[in-house]
N, C-alpha and C positions, 0 to 999 in steps of 0.2 A: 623228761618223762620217766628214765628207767628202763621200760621195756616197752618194746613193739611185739603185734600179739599178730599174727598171719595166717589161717588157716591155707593148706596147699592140698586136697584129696585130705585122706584121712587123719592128716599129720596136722598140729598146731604147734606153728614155728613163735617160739618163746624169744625174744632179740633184745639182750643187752645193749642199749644204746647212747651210753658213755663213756665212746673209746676213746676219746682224750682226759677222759680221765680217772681210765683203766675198771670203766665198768664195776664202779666198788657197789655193794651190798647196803644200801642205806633205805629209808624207811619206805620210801617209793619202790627203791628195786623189790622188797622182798614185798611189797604190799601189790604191785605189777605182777611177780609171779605167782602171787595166792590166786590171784585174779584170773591169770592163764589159766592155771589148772582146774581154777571153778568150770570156766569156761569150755575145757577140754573134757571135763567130765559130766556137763549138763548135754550136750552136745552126742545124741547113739551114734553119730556118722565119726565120731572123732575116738581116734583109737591110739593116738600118740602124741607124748606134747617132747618138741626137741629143744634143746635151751642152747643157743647159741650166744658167741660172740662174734668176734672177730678175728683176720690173722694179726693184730696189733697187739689183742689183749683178748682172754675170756673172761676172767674177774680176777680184780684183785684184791678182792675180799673186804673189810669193817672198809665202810668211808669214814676216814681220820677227819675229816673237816667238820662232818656231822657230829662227832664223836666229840669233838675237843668244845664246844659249844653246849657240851650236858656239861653241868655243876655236879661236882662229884656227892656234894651232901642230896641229890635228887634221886633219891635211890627210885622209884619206879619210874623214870625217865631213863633210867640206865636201862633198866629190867624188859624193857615194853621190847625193844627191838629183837635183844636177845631170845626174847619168849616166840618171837614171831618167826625167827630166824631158826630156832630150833622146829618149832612148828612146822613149817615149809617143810623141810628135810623129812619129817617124821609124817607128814603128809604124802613124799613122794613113796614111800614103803607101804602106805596102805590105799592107795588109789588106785580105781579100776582101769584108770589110763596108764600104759606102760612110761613113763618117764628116760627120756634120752639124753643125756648131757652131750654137744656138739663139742670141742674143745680145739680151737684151730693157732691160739697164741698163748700167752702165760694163765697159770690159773697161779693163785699164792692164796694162804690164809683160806680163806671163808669161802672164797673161789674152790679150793677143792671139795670143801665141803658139797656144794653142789652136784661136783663128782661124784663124790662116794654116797651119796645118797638118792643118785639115779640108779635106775633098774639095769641102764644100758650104759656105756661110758666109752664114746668114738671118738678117737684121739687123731688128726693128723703127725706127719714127721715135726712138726714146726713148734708143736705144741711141747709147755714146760711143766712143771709143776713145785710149790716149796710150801710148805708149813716156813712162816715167817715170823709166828706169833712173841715167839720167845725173844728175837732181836728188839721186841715193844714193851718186853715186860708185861706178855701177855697169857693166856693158856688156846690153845683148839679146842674147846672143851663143849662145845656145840659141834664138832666136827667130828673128834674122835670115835663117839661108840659107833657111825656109819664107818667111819675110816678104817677100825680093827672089825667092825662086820664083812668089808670088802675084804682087806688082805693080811687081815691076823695081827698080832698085837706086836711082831718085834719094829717090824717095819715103819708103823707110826709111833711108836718109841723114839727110835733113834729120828726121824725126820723132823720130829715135833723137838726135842732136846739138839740137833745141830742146825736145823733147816736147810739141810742140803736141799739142792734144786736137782732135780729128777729131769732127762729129756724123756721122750715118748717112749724108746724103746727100753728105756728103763724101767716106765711105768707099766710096760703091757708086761714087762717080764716078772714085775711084783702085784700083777693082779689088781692096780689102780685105774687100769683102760682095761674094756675087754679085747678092743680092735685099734689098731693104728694103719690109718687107711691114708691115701693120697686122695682121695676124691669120696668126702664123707656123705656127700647125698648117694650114692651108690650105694655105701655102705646102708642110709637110712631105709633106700627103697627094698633094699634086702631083707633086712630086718623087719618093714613091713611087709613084707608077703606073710613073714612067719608070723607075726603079732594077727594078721588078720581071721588063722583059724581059728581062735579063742575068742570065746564070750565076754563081755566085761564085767561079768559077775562072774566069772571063771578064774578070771585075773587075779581080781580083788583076792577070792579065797584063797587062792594058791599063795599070795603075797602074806594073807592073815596069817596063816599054817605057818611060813618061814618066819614072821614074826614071834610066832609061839617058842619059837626054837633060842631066841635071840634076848640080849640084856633091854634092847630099847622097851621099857617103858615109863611109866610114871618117874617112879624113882631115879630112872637113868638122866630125866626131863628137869629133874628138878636140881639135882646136883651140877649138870652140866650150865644152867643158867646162873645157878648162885656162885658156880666158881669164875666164871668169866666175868659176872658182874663186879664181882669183889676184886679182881683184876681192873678191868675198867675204871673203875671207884678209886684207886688205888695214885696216890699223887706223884709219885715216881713215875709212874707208867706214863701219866699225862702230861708230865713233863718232859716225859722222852718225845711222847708223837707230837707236842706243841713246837718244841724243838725243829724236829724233824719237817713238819708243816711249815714253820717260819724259813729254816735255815736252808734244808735239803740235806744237812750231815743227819747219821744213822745214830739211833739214840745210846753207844756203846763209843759214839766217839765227842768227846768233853768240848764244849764252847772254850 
């Protein structure tokens, strides 16, 4: 299925439900969270949508299996996810629902994107983080302008060009978590008290306003999809994750 959709009081719990195999981003997941957030925002009782995982995994970003089954000359087959996936994220910036990324195991790749492009970002100790894309011969380039909107441009620079892996208290110290909590529904009922004085037309504007401020729009939209596509498109790239899917060696080390 992708996602389990839960409402709990005013919260609507978002549940990644492919922890074996690592909660990846494929066209059901982001198509399950468009769906959430519809949901969460048709809904005046619902005032919070939270995206969870698991402690195993929160996502770990493009599903390679899904991916390696486009034929690279399919160029709006490659495009459709991308576009949806960028969309998602640029949906969570301007929706009257505050958006809350849960994060309790690994996030990588397209997993953090989710992060950086919630409003909220509650990180247990357990939880990881990496820009992985570069070991694919790939770009974050649907993640980035959220990623340098959260914590400035050197940071995802360098994580995006080495893919180091971040633990929590790394993250909250580079402004990629706001909170790194032991016991994250505490931290969400917290949070809900605060979210509950505000209107969701109050929300929404305040969210517009800081988008006024910021690069995400059209243009940012359009470059981030064609570069990742032409990435994906890309027969080096696909024969790394082919690789890597058949064999389980990383695409930098040679059959």
């Amino acid at each position: 299925m992708g996602v389990s959709v839960a409402p709990r009081g005013k919260i609507l719990f978002a549940t990644l439900d492919a922890p074996e195999r690592g909660n990846p981003l494929n066209r059901a997941t982001i198509e399950g969270l468009h769906a959430a957030l519809d949901q969460a925002e048709a809904d005046p009782a619902l005032r919070l949508l939270a995206i969870a995982g698991d402690a195993r995994v929160f996502c770990s970003g493009m599903d390679f299996s899904e991916a390696s089954q486009t034929e690279a000359t399919d160029a709006a087959a490659i495009r459709a996810p991308m576009e949806r996936l960028y969309a998602l994220f640029d949906r969570f910036s301007s929706s009257e629902v505050v958006v809350v990324a849960l994060v309790e195991g690994p996030a990588t790749a397209g997993g953090l994107g989710l992060v950086a492009a919630s409003d909220v970002a509650i990180a247990t100790p357990a939880a990881s983080f990496q820009l992985s894309e570069i070991l694919f011969g790939l770009l974050p380039a649907t993640i980035a302008p959220f990623l340098v909107r959260r914590m400035g441009v050197q940071d995802p620079y360098r994580m995006a060009l080495t893919a180091e892996r971040m633990d929590a208290a790394t993250a909250l110290a580079r402004r990629l978590v706001d909170e790194v909590v032991e016991d994250p529904q505490d931290a969400l009922r917290r949070l809900m008290i605060r979210v509950n004085r505000a209107a969701k037309p109050d929300v929404a504007a305040t969210k517009a306003y800081f988008r006024s401020l910021w690069i995400i729009d059209e243009a940012t939209r359009a470059r981030a999809v064609e570069a990742i596509s032409a990435r994906v498109a890309d027969p080096s790239a696909m024969q790394g994750i082919r690789r890597f899917l058949d064999q389980g060696g990383m695409p930098w080390q040679k059959p």
